[in-house]
N, C-alpha and C positions, 0 to 999 in steps of 0.2 A: 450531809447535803453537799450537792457542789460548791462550785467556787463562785457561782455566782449569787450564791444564797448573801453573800457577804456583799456585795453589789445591792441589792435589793434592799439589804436590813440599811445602808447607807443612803439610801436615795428615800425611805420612807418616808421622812416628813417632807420632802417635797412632792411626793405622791400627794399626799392628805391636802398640802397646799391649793393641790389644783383640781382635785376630786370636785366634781359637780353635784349640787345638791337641787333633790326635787322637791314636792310637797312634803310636809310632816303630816300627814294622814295617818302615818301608823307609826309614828315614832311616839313611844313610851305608849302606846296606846292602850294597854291592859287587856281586859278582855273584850271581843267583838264577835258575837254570837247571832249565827243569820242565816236563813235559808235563801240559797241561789239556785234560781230555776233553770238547769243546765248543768254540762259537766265542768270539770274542771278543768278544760282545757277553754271551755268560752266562757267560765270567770272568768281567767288569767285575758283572752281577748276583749271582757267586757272593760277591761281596767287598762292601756295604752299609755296613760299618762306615768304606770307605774311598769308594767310588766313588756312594753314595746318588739322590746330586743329578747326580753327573755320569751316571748310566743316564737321569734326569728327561729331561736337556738333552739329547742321545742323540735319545732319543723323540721331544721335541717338534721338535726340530731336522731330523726328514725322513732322519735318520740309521742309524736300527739296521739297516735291511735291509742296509746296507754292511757292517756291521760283522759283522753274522752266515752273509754270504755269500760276499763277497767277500774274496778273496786282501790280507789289508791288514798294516801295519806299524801300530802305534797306539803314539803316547805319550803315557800317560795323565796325566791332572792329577788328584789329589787331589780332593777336594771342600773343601778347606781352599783352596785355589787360587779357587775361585768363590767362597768366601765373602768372601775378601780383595777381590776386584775388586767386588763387590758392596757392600762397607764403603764402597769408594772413593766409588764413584758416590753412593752415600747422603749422603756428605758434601756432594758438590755438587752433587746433582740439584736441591736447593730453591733453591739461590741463580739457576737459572737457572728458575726457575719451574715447577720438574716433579715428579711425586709422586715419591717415594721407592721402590723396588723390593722390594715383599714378597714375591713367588714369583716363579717361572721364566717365567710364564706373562705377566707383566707387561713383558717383552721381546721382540721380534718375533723369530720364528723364523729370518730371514735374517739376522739378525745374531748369533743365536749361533750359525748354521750356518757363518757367515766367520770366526768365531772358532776353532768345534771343528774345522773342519779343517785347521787350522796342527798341527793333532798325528797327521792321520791320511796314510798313504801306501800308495798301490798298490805291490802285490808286499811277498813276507815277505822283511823282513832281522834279523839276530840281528847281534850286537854285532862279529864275527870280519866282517862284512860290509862296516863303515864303514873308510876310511882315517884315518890318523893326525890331531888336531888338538893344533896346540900356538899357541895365544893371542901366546907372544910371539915368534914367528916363524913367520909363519903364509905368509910364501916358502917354506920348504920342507916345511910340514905346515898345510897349510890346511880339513884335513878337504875336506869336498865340497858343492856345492851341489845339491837334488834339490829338484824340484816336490811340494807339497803336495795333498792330493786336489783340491784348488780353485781350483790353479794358483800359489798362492803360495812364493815362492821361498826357501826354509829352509836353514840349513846344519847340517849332520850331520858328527859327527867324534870320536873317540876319543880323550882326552886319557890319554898315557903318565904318569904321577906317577915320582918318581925312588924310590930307595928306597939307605939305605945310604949317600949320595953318588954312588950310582949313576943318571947319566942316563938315562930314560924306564926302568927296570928294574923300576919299583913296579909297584901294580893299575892296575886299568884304568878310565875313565868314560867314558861315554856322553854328549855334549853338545850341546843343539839351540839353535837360535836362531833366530830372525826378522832380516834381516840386512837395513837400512837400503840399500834400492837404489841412491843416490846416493853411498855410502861403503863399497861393500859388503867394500871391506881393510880398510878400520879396526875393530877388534874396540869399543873402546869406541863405535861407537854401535849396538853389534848389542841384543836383550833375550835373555837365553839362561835354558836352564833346565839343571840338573847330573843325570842319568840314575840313581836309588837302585837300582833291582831291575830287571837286563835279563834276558832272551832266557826270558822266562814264558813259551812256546807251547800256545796252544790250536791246534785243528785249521785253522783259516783264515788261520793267520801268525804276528806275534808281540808282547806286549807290552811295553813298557819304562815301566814308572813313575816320572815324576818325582818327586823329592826334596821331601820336605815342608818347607815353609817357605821364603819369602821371592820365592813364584812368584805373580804373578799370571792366572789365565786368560786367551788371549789374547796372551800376552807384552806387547805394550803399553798399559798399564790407561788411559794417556791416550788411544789413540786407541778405547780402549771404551769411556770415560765418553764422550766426542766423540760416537759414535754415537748412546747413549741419546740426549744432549742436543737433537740435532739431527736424527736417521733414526729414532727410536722411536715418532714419533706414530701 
């Protein structure tokens, strides 16, 4: 990674310091199973107080007809999620001589269209869909690897929690990740994100929201600051 990866990884906890937080609706929420009369493009605008920025990005990104038409899986990010990543960049857009990002619109659409679609997937799947994932043995439950609407290659999987002393017996999570091609076994260097509210179904598939906090859009906020810095002109 570049040299501002080192930049970033030092300013983190003052990120986290000033990160904004919305409601807990879906934070730790477990499971949340529900028909939405509509696509999944007017869930995501029936819900403003969560997804705002993320219908913005949606829009400009070349994206809603998908979302409203097509048969898709979506896992959605907060808009607490863009704002973090946007913190990020902000810190070190100047040092590499670049303004600062004050709307959506100040980022090229092909780049947040390679980002938003790390979360979108042809065909509906609900949670009973994904196989088993278990982090630290991931030889016999490795969840599964599935192509991104963009081709990017994610891993999807169902983390069992124990419950009681009881192996894999607790609830259940939903967990995605962007999985490091070149190590793609080793779970520390995947960036993943933990599943709060699954199998939401509107009429053209399903959603799964991710857990507020500690997510950045994109899963890795260095190679999205890397972008701005160098593909934004």
């Amino acid at each position: 990674m570049k040299v501002f990866k080192i930049f970033i990884t030092l300013l983190f906890v003052a990120v986290l310091t000033t990160s904004c937080n919305k409601s807990d609706y879906y934070k730790d929420g477990g499971l949340s199973d529900g028909n939405f009369n509509g696509s999944v493009m007017q869930y995501l605008n029936s819900r403003p107080d969560l997804f705002a920025t993320l219908t913005e990005v949606v829009k400009y990104a070349g994206l809603e007809q998908a979302l409203n038409s097509e048969e898709v899986t979506f896992f959605a990010p907060a808009d607490s999620s863009i704002r973090s990543v946007i913190q990020v960049a902000n810190l070190l857009l100047p040092t590499a001589g670049k303004q600062q990002i004050t709307k959506i619109q100040d980022i090229k659409p092909a780049i947040w269209r390679k980002y938003l679609t790390r979360y979108i997937f042809k065909g509906a799947k609900s949670l009973k869909d994904y196989p088993q994932l278990d982090i630290s043995n991931l030889s016999a439950f490795a969840g599964q690897m599935y192509s991104s609407f963009d081709g990017v290659p994610m891993n999807v999987g169902v983390i069992f929690n124990d419950a009681n002393g009881v192996k894999y017996a607790g609830y259940r999570q939903l967990m995605i990740s962007l999985v490091n091609s070149a190590t793609p076994r080793d779970y520390t260097t995947w960036y993943s994100a933990i599943i709060a509210s699954v199998n939401i179904k509107p009429q053209n598939g399903f959603v799964h929201v991710i857990r507020f906090g500690g997510h950045y859009f994109g899963f890795n906020r260095f190679e999205f600051v890397d972008d701005l810095i160098y593909n934004n002109n």
